[in-house]
Residue frames as a rotation matrix with the C-alpha (Angstrom) as fourth column:
UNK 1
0.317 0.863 0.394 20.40
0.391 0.259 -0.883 3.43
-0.864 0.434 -0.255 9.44
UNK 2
-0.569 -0.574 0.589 21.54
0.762 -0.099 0.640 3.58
-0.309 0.813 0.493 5.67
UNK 3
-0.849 0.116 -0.516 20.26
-0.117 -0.993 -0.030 6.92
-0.516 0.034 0.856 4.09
UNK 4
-0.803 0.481 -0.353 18.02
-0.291 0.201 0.935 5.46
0.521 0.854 -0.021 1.78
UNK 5
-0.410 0.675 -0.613 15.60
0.891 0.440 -0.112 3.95
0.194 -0.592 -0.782 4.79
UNK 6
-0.642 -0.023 -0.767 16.07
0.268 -0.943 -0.196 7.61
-0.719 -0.331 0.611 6.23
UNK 7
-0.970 0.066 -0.234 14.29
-0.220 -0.651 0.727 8.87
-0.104 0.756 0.646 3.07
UNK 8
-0.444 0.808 -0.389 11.36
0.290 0.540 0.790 6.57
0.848 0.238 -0.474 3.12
UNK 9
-0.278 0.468 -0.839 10.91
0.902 0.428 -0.060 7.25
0.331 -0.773 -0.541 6.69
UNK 10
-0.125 -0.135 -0.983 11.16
0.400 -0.914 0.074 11.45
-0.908 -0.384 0.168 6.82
UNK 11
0.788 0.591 0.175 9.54
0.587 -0.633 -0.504 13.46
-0.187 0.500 -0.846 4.56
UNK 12
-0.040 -0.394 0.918 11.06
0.760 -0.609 -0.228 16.34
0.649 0.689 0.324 2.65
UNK 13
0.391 0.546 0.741 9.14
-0.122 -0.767 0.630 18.73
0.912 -0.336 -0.233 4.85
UNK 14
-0.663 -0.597 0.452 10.71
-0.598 0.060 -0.799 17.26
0.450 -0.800 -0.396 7.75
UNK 15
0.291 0.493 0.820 7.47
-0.726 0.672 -0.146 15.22
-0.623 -0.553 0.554 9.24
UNK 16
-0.602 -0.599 0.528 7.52
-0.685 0.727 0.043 11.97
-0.410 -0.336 -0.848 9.92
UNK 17
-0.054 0.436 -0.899 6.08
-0.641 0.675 0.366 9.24
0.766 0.595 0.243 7.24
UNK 18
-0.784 -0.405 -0.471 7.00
-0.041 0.790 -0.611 6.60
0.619 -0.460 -0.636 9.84
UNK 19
-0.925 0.376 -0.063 4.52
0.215 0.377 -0.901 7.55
-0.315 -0.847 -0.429 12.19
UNK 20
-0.165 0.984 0.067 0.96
-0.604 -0.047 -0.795 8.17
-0.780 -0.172 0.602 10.45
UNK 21
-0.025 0.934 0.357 -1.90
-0.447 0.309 -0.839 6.63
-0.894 -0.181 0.410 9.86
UNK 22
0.600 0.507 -0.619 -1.51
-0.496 -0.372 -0.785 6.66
-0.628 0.778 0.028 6.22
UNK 23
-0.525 -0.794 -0.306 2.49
-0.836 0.413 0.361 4.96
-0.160 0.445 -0.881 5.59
UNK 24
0.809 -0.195 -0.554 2.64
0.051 0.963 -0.265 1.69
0.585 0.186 0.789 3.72
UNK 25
-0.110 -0.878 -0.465 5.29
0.617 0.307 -0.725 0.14
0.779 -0.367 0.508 6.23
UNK 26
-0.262 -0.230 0.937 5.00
-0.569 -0.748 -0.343 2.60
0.780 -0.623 0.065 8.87
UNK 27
-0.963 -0.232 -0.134 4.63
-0.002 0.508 -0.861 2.01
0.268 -0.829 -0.490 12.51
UNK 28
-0.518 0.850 -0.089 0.85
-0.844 -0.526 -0.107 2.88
-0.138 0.019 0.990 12.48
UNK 29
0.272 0.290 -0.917 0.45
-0.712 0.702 0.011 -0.11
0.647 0.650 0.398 9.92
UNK 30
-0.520 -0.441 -0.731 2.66
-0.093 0.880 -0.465 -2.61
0.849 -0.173 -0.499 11.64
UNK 31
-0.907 0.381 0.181 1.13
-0.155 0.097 -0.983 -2.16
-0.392 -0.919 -0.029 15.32
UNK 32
-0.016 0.991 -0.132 -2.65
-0.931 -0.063 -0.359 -2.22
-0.364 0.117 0.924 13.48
UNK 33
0.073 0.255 -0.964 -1.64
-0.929 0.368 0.027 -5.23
0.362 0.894 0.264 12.07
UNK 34
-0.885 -0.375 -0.274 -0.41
0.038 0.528 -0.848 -7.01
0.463 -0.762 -0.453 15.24
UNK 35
-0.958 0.145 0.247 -3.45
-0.264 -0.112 -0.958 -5.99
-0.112 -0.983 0.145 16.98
UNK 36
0.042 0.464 -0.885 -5.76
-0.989 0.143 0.029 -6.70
0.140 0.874 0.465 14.11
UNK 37
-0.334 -0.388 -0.859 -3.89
-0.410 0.881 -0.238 -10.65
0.849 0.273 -0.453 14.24
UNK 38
-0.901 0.042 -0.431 -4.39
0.409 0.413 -0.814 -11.11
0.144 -0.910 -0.390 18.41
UNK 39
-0.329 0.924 -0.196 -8.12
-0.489 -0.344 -0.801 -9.48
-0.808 -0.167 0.565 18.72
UNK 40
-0.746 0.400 -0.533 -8.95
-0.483 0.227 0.846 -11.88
0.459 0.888 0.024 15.67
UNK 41
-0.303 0.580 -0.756 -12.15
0.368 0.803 0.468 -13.74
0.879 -0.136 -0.457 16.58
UNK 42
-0.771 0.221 -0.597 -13.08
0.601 -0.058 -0.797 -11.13
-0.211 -0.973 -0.088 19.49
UNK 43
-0.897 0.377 0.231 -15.80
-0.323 -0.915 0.242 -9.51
0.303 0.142 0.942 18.31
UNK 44
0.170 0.827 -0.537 -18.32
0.347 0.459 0.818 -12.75
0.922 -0.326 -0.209 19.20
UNK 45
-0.193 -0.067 -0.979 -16.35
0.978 0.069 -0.198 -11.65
0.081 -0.995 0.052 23.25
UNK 46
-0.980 -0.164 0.111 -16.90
0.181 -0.970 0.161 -8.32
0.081 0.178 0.981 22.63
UNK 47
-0.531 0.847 -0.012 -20.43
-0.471 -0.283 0.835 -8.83
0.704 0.449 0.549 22.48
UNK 48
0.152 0.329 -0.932 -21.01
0.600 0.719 0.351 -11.24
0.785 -0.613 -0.088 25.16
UNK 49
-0.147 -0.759 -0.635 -19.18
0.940 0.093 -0.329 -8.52
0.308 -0.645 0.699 27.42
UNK 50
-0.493 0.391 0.777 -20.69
0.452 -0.648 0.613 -5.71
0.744 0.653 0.142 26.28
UNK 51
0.425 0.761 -0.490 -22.88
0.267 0.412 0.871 -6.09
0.865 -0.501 -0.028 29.38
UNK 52
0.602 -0.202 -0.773 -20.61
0.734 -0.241 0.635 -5.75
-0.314 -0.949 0.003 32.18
UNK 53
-0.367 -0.900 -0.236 -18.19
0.594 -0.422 0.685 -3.17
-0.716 0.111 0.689 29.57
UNK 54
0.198 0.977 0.079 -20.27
0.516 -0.036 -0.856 -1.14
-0.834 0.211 -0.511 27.59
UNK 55
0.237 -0.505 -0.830 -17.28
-0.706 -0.677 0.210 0.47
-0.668 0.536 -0.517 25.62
UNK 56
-0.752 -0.363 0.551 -17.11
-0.031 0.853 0.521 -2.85
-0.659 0.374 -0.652 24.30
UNK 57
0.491 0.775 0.398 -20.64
0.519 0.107 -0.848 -2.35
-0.700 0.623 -0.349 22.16
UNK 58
0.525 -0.096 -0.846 -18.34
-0.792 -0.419 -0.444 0.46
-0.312 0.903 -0.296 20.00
UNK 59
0.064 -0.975 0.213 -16.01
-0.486 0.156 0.860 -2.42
-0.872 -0.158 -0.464 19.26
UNK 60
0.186 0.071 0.980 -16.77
0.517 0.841 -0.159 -2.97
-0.835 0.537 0.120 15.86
UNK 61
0.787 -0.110 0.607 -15.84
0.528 -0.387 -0.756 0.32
0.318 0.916 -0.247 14.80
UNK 62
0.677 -0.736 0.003 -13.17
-0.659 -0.605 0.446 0.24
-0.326 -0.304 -0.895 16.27
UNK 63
-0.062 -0.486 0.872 -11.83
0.264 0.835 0.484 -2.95
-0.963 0.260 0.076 14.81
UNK 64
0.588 0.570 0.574 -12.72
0.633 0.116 -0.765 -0.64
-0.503 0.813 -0.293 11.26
UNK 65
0.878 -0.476 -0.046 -10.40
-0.478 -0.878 -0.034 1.52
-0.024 0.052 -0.998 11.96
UNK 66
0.264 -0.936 0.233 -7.89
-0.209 0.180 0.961 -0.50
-0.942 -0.303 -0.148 13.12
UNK 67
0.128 -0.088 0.988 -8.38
0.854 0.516 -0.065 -2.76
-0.504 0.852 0.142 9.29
UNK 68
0.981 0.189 0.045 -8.14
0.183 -0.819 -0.544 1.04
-0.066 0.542 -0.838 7.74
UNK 69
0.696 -0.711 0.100 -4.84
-0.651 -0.566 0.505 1.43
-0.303 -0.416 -0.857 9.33
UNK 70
0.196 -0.431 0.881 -3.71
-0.127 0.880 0.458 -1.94
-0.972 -0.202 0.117 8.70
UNK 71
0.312 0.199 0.929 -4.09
0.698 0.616 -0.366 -1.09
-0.645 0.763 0.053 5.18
UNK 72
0.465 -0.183 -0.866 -2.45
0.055 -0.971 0.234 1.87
-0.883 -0.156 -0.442 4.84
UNK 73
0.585 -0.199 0.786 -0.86
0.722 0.569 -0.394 2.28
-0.369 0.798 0.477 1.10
UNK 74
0.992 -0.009 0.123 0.63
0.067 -0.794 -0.604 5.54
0.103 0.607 -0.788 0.81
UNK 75
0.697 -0.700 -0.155 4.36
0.712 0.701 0.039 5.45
0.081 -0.137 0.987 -0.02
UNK 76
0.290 -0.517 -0.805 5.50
0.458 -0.664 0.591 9.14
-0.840 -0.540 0.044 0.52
UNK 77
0.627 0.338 -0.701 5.74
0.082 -0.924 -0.373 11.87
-0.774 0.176 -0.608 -0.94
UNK 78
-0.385 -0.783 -0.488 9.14
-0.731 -0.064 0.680 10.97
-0.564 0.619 -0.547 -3.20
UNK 79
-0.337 0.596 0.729 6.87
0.728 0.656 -0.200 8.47
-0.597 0.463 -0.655 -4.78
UNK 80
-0.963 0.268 -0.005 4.54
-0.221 -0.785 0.579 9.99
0.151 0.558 0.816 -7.76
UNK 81
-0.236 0.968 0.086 1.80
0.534 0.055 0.844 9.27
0.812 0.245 -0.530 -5.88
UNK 82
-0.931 -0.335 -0.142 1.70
0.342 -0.672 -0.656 12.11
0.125 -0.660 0.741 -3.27
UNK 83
-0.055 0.984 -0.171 -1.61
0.988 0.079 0.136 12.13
0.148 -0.161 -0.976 -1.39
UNK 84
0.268 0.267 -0.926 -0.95
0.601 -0.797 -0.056 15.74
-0.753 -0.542 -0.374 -1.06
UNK 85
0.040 -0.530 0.847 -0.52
0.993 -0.077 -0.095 16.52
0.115 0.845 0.522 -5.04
UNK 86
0.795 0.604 0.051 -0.91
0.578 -0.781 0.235 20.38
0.182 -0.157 -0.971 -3.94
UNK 87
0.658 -0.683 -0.317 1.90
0.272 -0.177 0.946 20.19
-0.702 -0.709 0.069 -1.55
UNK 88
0.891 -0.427 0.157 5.11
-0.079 -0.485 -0.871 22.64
0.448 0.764 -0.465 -2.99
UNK 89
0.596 -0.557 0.579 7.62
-0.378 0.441 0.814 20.83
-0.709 -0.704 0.052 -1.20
UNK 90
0.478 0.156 0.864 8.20
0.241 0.923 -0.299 17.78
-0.845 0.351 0.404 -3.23
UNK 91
0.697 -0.014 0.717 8.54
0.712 0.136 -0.689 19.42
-0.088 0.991 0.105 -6.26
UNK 92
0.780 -0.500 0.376 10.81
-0.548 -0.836 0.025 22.62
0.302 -0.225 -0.926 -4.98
UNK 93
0.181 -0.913 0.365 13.28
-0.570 0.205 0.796 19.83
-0.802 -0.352 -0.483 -3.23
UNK 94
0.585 0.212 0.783 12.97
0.444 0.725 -0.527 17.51
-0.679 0.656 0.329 -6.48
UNK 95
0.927 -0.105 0.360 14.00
0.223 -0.617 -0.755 20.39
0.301 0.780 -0.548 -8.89
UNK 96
0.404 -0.842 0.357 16.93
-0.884 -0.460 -0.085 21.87
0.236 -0.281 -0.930 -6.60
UNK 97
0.459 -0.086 -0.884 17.73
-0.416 0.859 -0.299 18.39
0.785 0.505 0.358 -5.90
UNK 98
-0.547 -0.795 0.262 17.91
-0.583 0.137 -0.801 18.01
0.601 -0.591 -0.539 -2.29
UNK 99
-0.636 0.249 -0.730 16.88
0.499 0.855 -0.144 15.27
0.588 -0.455 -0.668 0.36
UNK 100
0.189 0.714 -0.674 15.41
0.982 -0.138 0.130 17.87
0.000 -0.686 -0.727 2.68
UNK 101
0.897 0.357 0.260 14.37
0.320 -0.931 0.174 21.87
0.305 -0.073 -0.950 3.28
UNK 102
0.801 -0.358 -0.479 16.65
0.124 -0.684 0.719 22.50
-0.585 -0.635 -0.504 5.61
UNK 103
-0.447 -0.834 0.325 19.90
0.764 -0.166 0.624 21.90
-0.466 0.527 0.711 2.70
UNK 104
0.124 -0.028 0.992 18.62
0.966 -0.226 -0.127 24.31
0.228 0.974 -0.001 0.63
UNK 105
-0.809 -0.333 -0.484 20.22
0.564 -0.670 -0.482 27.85
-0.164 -0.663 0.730 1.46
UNK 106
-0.341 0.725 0.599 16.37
-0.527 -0.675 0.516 29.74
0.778 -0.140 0.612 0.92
UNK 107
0.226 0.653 -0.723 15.19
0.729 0.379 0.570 27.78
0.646 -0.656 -0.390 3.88
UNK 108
-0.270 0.947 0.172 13.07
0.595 0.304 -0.743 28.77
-0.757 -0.098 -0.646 5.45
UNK 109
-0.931 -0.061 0.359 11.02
0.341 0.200 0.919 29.73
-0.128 0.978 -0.165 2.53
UNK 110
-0.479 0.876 0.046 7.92
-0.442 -0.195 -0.876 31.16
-0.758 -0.440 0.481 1.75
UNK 111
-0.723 0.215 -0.656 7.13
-0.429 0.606 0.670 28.44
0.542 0.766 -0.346 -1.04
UNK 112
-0.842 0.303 -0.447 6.16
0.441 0.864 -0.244 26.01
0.312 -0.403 -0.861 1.11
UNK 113
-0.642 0.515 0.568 2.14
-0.439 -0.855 0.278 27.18
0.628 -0.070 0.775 1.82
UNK 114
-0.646 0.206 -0.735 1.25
0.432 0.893 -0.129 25.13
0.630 -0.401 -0.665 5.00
UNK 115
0.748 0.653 -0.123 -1.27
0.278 -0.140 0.950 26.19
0.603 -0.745 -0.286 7.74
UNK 116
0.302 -0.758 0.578 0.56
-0.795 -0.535 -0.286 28.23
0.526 -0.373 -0.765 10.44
UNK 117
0.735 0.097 0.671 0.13
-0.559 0.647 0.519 24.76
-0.383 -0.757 0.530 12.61
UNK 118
0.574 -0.561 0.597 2.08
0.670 0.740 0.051 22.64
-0.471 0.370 0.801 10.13
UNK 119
0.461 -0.750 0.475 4.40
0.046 -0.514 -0.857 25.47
0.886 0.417 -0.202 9.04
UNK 120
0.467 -0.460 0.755 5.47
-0.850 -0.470 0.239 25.46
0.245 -0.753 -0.610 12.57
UNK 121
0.747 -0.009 0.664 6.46
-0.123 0.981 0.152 21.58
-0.653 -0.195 0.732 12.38
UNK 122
0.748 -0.397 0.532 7.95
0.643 0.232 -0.730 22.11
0.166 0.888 0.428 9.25
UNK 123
0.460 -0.876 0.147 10.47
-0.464 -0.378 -0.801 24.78
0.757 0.300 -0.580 10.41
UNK 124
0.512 -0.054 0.857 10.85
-0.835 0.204 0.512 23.27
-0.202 -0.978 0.059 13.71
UNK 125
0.813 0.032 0.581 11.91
0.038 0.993 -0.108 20.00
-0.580 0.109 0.807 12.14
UNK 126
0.769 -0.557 0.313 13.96
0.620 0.532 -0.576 20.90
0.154 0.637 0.755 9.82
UNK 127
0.704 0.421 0.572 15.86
-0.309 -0.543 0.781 22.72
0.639 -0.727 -0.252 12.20
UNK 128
0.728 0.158 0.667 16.20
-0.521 0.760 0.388 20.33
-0.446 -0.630 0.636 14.24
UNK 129
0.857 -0.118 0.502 17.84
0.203 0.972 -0.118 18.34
-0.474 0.203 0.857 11.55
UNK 130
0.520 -0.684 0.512 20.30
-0.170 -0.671 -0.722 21.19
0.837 0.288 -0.465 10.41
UNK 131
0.517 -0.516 0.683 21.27
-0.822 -0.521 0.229 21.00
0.238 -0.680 -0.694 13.90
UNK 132
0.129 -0.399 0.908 21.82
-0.561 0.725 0.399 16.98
-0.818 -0.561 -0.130 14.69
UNK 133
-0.779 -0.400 -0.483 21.30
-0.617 0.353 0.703 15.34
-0.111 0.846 -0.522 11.52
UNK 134
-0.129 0.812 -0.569 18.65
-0.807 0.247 0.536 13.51
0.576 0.528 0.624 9.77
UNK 135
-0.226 -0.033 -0.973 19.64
0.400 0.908 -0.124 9.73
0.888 -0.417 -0.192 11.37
UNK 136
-0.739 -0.612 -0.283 19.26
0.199 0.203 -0.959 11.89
0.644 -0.765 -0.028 14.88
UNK 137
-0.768 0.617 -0.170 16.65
-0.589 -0.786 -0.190 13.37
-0.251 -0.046 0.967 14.54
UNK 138
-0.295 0.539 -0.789 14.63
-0.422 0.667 0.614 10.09
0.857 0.514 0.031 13.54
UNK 139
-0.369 -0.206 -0.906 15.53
0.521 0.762 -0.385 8.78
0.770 -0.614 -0.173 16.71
UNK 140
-0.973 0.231 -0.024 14.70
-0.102 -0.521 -0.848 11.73
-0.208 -0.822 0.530 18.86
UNK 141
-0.540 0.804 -0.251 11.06
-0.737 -0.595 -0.321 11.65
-0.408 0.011 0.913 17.20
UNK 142
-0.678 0.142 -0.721 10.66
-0.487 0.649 0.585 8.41
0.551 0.748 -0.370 15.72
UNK 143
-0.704 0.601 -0.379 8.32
0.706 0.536 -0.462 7.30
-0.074 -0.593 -0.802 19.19
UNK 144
-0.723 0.599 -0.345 6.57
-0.095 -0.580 -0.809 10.63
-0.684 -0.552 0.476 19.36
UNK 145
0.432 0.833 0.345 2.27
0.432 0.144 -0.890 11.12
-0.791 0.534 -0.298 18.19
UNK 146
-0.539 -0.108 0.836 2.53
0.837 -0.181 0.516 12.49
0.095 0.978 0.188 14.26
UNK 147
0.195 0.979 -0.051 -0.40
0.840 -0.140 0.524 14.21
0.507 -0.145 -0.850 15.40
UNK 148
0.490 0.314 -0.813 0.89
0.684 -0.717 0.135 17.07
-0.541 -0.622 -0.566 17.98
């Protein structure tokens, strides 16, 4: 994978863009949009079924979500529209001018002012990628939730 994909798909911080909710392109988007295309026209069966499946009555808000996801727009954080304009990443790897945390010899840092939950992702990850490299590290994590 050419470095430049790498960038689009892996955050600064080390989490994965690729996998949430939120990527333009991401795998979130593409799989809401597949399922979005083959469940078209089931909400009239969804309703008829309802009856013998009663998890089938939530299934219009769950087809709201999916059209949320399916529309995802956010293009990551090297972009200048950073849904997290707070975040002191971005601008700390921008200035020193590097692709990710882990190149810069103050990692770990105490810039970076995540929640202990996502500060533990964030050193863990980049890490990780000190140790195997960015392209290997995609691959080891590119299936797992975004979420744990």
């Amino acid at each position: 994978m050419e470095r430049e994909e790498l960038l689009e798909k892996v955050a600064p911080c080390g989490l994965l863009c690729y996998t949430c909710t939120a990527a333009k392109d991401g795998a979130i988007q593409a799989h809401s949009q597949v399922l979005l295309r083959l469940l078209e026209s089931f909400d009239g069966f969804a309703e008829q079924f309802a009856a013998h499946e009663p998890r089938l009555k939530k299934y219009a808000d769950f087809e709201e979500v999916l059209l949320l996801f399916s529309e995802a727009g956010c293009e990551g954080c090297r972009g200048e529209n950073c849904m997290y304009p707070s975040c002191r990443v971005w601008p700390c790897i921008r200035e020193k001018r590097y692709d990710f945390c882990f190149e810069c010899e103050a990692f770990p840092c105490e810039e970076v002012d995540f929640e202990p939950g996502l500060r533990g992702k964030w050193l863990s990850g980049n890490e990780r990628m000190r140790e195997i490299g960015v392209e290997a590290y995609f691959s080891e994590v590119k299936d797992r939730s975004h979420y744990l």
